[in-house]
Backbone as CSV, one residue per row, in Angstrom:
resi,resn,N_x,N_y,N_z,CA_x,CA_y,CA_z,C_x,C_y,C_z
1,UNK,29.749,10.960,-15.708,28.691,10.336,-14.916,29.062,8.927,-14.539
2,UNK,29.964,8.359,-15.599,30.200,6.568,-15.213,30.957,6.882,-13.756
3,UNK,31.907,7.939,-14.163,33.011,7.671,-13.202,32.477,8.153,-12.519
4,UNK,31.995,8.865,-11.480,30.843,9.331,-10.422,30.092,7.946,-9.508
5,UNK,29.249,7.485,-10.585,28.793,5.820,-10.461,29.764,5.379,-9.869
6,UNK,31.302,4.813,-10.427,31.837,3.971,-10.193,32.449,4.033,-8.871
7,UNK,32.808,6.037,-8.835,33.336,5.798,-7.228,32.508,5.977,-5.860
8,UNK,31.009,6.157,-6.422,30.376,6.154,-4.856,29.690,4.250,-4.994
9,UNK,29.952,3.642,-5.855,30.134,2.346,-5.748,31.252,1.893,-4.836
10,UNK,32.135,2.392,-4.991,33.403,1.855,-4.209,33.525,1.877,-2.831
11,UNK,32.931,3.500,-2.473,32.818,4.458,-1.527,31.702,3.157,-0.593
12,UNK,30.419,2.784,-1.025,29.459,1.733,-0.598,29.607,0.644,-0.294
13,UNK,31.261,-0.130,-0.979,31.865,-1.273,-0.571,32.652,-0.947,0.789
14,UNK,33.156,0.238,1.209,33.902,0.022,1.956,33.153,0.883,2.801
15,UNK,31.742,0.908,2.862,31.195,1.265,3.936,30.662,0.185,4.885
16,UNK,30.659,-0.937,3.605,30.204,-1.841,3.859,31.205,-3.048,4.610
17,UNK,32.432,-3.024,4.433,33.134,-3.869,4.907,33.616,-2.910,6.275
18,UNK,33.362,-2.011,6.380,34.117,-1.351,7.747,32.301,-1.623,8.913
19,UNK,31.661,-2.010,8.222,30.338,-2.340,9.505,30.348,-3.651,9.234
20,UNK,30.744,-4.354,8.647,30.662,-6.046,8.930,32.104,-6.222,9.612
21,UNK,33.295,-5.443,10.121,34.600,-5.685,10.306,33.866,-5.411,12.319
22,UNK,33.539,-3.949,12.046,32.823,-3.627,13.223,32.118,-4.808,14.096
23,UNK,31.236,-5.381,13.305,30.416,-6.016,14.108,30.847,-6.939,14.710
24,UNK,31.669,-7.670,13.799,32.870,-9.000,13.969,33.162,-8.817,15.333
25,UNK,33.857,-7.474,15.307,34.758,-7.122,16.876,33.602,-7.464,17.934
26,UNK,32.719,-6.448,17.991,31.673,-6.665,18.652,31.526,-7.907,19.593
27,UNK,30.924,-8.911,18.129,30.693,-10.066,18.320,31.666,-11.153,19.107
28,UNK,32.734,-10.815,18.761,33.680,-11.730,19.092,34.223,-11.736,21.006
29,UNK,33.615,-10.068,21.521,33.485,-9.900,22.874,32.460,-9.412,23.615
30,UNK,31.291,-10.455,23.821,30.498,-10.624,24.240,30.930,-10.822,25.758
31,UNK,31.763,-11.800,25.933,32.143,-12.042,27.454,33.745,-11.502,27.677
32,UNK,33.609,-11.322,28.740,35.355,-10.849,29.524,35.535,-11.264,30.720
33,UNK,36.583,-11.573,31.209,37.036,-11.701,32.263,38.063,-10.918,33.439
34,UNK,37.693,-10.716,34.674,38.917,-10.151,35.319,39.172,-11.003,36.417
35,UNK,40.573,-10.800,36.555,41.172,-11.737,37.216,41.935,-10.542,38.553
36,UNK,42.466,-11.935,39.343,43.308,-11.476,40.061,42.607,-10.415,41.383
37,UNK,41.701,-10.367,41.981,40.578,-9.983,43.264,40.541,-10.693,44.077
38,UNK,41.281,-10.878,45.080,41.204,-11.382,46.033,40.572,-10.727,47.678
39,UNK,39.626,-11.722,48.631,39.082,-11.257,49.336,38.857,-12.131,50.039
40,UNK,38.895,-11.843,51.754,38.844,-12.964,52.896,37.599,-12.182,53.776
41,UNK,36.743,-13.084,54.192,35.894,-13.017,54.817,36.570,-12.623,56.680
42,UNK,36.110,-11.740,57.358,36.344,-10.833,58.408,35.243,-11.172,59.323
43,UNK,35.464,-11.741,60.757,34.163,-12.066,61.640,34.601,-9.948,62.239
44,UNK,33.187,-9.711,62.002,32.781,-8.164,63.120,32.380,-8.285,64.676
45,UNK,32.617,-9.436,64.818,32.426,-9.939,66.304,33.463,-9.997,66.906
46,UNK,33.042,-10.125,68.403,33.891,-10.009,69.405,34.170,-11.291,70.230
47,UNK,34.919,-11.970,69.866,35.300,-13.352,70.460,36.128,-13.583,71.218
48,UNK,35.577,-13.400,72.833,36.388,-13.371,73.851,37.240,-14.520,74.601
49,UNK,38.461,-14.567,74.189,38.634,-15.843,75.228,39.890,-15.694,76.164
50,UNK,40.142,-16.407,76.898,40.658,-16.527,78.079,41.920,-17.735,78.458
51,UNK,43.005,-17.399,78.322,44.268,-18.068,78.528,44.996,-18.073,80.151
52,UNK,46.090,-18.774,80.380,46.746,-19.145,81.577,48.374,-18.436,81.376
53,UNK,48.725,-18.259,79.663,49.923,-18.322,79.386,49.730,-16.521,78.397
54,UNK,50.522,-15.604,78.725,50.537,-14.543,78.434,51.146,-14.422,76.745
55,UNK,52.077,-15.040,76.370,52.733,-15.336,75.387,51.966,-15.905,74.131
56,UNK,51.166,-16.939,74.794,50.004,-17.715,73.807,48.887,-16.859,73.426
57,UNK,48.441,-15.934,74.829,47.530,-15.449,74.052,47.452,-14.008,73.010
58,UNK,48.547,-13.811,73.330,48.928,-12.563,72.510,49.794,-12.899,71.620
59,UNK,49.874,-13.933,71.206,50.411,-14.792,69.449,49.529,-15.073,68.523
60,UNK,49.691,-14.531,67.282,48.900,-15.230,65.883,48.495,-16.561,66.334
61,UNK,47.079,-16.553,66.354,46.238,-18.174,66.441,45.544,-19.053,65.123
62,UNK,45.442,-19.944,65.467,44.764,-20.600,64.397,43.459,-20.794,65.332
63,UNK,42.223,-21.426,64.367,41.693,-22.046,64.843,41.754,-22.684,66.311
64,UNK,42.421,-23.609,66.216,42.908,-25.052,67.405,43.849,-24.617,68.359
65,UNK,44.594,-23.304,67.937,45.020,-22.497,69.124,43.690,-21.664,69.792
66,UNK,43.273,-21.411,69.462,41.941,-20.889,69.846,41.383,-21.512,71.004
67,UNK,40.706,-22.651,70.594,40.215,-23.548,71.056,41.546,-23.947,72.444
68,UNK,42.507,-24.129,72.283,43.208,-24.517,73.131,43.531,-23.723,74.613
69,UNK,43.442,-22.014,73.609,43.528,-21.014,74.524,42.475,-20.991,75.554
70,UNK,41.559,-21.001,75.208,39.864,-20.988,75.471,39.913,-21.803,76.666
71,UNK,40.290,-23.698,76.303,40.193,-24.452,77.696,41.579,-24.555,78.365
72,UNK,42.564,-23.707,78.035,43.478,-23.530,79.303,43.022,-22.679,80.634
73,UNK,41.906,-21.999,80.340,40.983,-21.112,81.342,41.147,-22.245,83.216
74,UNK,41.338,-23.618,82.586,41.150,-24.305,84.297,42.674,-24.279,84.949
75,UNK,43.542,-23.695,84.295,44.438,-23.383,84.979,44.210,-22.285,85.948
76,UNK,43.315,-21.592,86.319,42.943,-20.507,87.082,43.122,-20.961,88.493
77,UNK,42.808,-22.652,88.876,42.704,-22.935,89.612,43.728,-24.012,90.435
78,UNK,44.928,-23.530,89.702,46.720,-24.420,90.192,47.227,-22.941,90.336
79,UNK,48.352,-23.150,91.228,49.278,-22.208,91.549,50.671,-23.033,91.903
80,UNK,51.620,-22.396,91.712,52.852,-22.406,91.634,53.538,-22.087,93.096
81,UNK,52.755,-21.077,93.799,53.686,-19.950,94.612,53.091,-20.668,95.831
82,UNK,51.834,-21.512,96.369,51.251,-21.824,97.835,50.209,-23.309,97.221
83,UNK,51.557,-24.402,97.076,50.818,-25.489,96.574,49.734,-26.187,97.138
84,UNK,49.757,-26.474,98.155,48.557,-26.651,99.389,47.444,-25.926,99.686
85,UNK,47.410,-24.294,98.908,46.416,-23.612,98.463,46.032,-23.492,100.194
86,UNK,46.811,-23.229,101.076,46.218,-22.888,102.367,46.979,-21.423,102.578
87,UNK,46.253,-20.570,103.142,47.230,-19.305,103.593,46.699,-18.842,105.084
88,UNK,47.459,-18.169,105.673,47.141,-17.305,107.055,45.729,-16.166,106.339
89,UNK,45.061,-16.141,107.156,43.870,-15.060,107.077,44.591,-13.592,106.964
90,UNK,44.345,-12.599,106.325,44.415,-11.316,105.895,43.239,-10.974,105.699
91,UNK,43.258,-9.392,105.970,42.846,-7.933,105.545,43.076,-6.831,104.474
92,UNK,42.264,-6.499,103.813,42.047,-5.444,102.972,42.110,-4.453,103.012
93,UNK,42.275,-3.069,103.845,41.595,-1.762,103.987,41.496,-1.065,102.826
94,UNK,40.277,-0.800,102.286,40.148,0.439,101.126,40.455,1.617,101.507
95,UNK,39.518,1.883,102.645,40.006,3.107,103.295,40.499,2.826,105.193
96,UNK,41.047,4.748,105.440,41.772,4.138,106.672,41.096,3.663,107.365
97,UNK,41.273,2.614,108.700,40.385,2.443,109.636,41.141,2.221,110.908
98,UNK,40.922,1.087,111.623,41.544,0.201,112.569,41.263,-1.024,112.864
99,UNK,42.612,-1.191,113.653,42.207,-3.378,113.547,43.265,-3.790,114.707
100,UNK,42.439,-3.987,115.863,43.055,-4.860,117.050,43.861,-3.060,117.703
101,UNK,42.955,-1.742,117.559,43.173,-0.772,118.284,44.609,0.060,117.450
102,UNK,44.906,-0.549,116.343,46.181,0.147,115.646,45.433,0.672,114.409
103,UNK,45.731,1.781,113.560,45.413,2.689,112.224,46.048,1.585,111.427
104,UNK,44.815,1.198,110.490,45.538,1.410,109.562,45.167,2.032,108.247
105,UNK,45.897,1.771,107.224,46.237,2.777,106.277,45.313,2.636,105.209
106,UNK,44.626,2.985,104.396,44.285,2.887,102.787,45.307,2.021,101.811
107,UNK,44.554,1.375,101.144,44.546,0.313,100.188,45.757,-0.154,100.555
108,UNK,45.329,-0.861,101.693,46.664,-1.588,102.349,45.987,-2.824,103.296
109,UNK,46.966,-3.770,103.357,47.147,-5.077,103.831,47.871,-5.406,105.157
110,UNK,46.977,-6.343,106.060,47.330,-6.465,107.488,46.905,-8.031,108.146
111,UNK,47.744,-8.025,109.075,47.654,-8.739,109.695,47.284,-9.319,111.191
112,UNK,46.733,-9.969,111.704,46.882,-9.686,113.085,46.154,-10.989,114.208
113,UNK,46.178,-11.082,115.225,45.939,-12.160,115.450,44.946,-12.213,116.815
114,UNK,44.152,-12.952,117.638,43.046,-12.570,118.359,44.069,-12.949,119.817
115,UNK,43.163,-12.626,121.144,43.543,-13.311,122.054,42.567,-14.417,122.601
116,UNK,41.304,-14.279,121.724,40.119,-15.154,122.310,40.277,-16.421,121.447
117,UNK,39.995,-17.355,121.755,39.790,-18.808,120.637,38.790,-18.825,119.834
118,UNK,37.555,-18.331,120.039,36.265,-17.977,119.752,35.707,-17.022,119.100
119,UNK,36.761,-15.646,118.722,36.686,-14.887,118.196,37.263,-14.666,117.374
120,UNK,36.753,-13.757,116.092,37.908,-13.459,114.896,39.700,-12.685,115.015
121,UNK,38.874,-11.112,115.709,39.746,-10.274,116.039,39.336,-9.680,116.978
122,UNK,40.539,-10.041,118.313,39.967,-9.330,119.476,41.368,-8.980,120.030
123,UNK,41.482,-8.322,121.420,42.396,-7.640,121.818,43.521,-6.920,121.730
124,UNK,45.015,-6.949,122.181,45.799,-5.565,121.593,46.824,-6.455,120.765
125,UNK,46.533,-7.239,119.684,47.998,-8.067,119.431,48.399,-6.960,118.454
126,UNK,49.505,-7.631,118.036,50.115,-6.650,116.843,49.606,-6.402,115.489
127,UNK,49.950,-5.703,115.045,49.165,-5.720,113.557,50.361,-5.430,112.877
128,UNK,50.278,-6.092,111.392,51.581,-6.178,110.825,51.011,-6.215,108.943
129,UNK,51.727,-5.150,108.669,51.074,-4.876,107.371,51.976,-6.061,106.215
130,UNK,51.276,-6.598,105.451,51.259,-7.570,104.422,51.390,-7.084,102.648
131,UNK,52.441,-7.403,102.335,52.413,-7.031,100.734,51.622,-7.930,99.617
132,UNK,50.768,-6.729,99.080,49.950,-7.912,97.539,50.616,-9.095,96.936
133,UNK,50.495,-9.954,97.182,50.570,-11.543,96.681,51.563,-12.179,97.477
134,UNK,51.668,-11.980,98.655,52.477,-12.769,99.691,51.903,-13.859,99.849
135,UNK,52.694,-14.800,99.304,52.144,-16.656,99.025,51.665,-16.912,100.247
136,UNK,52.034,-16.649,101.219,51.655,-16.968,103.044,50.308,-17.045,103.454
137,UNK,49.830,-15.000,102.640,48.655,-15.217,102.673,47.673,-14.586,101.903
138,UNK,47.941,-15.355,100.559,46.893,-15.117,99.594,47.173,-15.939,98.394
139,UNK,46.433,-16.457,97.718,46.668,-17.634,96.326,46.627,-16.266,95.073
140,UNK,47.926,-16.249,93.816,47.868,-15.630,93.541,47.232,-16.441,91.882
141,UNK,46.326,-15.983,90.849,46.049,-16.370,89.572,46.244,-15.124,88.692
142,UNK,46.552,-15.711,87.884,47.013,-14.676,86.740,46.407,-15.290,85.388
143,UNK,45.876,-14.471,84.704,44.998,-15.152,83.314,45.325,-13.703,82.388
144,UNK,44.534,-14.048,81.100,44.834,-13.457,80.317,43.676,-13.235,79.058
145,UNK,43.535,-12.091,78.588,42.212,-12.119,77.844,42.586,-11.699,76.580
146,UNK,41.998,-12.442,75.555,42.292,-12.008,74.298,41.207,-12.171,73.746
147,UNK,41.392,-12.033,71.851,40.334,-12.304,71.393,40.882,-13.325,70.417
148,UNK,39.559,-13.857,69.740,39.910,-15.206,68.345,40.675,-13.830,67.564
149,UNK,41.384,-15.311,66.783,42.081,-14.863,65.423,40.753,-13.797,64.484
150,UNK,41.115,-13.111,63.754,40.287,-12.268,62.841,38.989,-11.729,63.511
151,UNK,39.136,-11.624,65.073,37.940,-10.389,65.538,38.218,-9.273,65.589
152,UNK,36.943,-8.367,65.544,37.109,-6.639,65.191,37.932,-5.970,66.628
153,UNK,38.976,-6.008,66.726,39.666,-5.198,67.949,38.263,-4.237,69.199
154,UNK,38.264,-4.348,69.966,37.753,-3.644,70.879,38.363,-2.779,71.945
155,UNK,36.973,-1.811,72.115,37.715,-0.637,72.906,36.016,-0.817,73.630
156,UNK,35.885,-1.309,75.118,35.690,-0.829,75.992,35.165,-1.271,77.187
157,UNK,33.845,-1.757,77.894,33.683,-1.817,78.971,34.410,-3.371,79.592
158,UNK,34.252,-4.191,80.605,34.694,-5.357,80.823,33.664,-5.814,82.068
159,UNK,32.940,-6.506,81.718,32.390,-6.859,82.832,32.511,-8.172,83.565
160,UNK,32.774,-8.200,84.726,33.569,-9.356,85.827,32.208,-9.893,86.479
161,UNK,32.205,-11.205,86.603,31.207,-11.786,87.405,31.710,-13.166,88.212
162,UNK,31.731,-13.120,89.654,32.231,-13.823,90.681,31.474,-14.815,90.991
163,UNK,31.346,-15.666,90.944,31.129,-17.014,91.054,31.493,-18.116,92.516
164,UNK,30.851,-17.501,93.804,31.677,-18.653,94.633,31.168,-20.079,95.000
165,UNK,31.437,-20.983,94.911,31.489,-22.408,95.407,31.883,-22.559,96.669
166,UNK,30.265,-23.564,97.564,30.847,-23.956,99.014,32.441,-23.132,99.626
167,UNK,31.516,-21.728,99.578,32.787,-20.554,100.305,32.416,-20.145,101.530
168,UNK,33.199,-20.033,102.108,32.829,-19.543,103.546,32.741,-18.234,103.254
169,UNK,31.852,-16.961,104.056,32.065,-16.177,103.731,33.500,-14.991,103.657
170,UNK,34.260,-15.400,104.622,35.426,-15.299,104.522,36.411,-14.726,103.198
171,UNK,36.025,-16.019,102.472,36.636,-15.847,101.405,36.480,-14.995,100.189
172,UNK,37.022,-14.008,99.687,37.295,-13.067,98.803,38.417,-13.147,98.263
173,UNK,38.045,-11.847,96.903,38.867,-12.138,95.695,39.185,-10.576,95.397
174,UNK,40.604,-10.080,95.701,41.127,-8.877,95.056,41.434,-8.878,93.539
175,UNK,40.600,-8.577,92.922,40.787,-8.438,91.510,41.321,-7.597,90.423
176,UNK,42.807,-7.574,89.673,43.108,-6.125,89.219,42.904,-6.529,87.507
177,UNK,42.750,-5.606,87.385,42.350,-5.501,85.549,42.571,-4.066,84.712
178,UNK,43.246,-4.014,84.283,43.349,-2.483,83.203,44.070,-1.476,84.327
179,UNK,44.592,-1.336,85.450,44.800,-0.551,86.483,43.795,-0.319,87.281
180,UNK,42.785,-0.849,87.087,41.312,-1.101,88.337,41.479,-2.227,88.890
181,UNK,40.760,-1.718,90.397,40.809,-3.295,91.269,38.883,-2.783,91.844
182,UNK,38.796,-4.486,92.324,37.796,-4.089,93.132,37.965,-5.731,93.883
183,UNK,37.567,-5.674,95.175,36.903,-6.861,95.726,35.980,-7.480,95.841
184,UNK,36.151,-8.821,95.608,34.541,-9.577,95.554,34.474,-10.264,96.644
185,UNK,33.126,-10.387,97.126,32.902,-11.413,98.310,31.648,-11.984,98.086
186,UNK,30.740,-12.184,98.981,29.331,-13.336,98.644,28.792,-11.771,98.880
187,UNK,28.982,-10.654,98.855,27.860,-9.854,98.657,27.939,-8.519,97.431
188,UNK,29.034,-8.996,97.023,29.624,-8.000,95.796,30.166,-9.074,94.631
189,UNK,29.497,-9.132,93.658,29.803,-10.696,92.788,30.057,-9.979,91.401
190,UNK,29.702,-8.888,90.950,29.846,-8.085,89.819,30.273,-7.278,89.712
191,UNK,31.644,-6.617,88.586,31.937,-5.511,88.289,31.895,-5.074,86.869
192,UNK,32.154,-3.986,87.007,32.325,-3.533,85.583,33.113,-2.370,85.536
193,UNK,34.308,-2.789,84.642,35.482,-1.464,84.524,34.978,-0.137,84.319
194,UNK,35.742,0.779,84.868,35.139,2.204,85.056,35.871,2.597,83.485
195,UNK,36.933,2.432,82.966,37.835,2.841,81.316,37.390,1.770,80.873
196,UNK,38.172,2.266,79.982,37.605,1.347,78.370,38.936,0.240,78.525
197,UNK,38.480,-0.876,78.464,39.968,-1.540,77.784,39.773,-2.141,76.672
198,UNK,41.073,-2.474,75.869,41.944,-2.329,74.754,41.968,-3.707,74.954
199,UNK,40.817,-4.397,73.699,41.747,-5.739,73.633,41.633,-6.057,72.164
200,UNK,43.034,-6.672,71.261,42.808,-6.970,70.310,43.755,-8.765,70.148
201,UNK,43.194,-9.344,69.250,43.763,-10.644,69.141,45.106,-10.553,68.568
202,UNK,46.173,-9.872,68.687,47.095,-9.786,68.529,47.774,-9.445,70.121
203,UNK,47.016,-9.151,71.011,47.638,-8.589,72.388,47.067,-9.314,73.669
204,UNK,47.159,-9.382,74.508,46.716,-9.818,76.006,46.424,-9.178,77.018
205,UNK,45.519,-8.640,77.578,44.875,-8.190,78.755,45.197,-8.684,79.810
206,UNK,46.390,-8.418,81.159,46.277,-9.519,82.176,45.614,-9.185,83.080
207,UNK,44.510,-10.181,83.670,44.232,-10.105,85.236,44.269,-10.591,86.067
208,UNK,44.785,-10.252,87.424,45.497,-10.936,88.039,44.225,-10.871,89.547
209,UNK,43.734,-12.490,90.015,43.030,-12.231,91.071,43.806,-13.014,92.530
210,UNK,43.641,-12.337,93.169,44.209,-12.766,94.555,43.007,-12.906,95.444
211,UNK,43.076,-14.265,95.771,42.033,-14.778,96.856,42.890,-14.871,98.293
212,UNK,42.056,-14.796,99.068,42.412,-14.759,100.310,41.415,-14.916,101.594
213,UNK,41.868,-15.575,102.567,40.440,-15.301,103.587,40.642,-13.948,104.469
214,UNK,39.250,-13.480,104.622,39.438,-11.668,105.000,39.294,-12.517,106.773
215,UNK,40.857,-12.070,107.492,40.849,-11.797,108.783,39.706,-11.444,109.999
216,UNK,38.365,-10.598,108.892,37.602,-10.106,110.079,36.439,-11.332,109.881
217,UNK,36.527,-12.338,109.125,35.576,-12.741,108.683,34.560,-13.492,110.364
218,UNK,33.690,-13.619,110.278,33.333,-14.504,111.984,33.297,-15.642,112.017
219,UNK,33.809,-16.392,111.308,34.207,-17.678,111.526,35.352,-18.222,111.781
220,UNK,36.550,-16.768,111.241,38.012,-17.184,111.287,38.750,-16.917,112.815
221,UNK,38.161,-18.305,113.761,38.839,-18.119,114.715,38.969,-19.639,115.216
222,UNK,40.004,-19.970,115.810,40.448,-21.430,116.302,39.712,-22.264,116.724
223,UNK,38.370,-21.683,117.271,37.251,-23.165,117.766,36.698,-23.416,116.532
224,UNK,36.398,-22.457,115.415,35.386,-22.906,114.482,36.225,-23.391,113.752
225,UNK,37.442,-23.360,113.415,38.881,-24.600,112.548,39.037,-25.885,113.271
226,UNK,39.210,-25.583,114.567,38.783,-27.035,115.393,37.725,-27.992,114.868
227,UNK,36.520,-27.274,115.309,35.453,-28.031,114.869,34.880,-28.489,113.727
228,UNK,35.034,-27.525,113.044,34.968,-27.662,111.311,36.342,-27.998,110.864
229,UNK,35.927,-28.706,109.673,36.837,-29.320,108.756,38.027,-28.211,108.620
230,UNK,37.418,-27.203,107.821,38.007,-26.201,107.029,37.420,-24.669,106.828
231,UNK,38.327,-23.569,107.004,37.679,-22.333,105.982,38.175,-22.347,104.747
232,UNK,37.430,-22.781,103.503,37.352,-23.005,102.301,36.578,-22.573,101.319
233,UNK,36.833,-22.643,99.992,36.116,-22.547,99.123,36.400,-21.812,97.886
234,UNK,36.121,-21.983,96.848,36.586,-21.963,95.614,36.040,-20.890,94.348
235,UNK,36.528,-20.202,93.413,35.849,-19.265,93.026,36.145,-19.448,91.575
236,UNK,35.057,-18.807,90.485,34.954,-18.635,89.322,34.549,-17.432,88.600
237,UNK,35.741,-17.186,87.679,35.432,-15.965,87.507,35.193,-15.405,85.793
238,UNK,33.817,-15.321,85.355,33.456,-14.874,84.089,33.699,-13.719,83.339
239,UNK,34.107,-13.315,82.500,34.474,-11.964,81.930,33.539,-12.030,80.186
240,UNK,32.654,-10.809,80.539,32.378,-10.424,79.535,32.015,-9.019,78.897
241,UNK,32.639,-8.940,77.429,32.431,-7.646,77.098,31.279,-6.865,76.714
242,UNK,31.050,-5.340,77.316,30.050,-4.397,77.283,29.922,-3.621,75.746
243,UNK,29.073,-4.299,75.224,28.801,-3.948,73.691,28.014,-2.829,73.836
């Protein structure tokens, strides 16, 4: 019987030191730590901006490139190719028609000249077809659309809004973007791409607008350049995306 006693005595000590050893542990990790989670905050927006230089805007930006890209936008309005920003009057045709009694063709460019002083386009002169961005007669701009550093890539609409300043009506703007064109004048000031385009801040969108004065316009004839200063006027052009 002692020895019975003595070993569930023993048996009670080391029940006892294995729940005070326990608790210890317990106790001793109350708090923990993990390390090493790293995480950068992501704008889900679409931050459109607008460059002069194709290279810049489709390069890793910072901030202040950003910003820089953004107000190079007034380069829209220098050219390289017709420094004097004056050109001979041109024509558009979307579709076929005629001009001064000659065919001409679909989405094609012409030329031609009156026999009256007073009139735009009148009698049998020649007509002489003109290639897209012939410095002679048309100012050519080229821009570029991207987005800020860390915006969510986009896929789709683009919407164009024309802007003219003290313009004669004359003056229009062939506009190409994504493989779409359309023309603007004082009675067509808005578009919106028929596809989706693809823009992400790693890449550049170019669009390229060609202004020009339209040949049939009724002012573009030698008494009203006489008398008036100028056929002039200046254009601005907004781009924003269809969410």
């Amino acid at each position: 019987m002692k020895r019975l006693i003595l070993t569930l005595g023993l048996l009670l000590v080391s029940a006892a030191l294995l729940g005070t050893s326990t608790f210890a542990w317990f106790s001793m990790n109350t708090s923990v730590t993990a390390t090493g989670m790293q995480v950068t905050a992501k704008s889900n927006a679409k931050f459109l901006l607008i460059g002069d230089d194709s290279v810049k805007a489709a390069g890793a930006k910072t901030d202040a490139a950003d910003r820089a890209l953004t107000d190079s936008h007034t380069a829209l309005y220098a050219t390289t190719s017709n420094t004097d920003k004056k050109c001979y009057p041109v024509a558009y045709y979307e579709t076929a028609s005629t001009l001064n009694g000659h065919a001409t063709e679909a989405k094609n460019w012409y030329t031609t000249t009156s026999d009256k002083m007073d009139t735009a386009v009148s009698g049998s002169a020649d007509v002489t077809k003109v290639d897209l961005g012939d410095a002679k007669y048309m100012l050519t701009y080229k821009m570029y659309l991207t987005l800020s550093k860390d915006s969510e890539d986009f896929t789709g609409k683009v919407k164009i809004t024309a802007t003219f300043s003290s313009a004669d009506e004359a003056v229009k703007a062939y506009v190409t973007v994504n493989g779409e064109h359309t023309v603007f004048d004082s009675a067509t000031t808005t578009y919106t791409t028929k596809d989706d385009v693809n823009i992400k801040s790693t890449t550049a969108v170019e669009v390229v607008a060609y202004v020009y004065i339209d040949g049939n316009g009724t002012n573009v004839n030698s008494k009203y350049v006489a008398d008036v200063t100028a056929i002039t006027g200046s254009l601005k052009l907004t781009f924003d995306l269809v969410l």
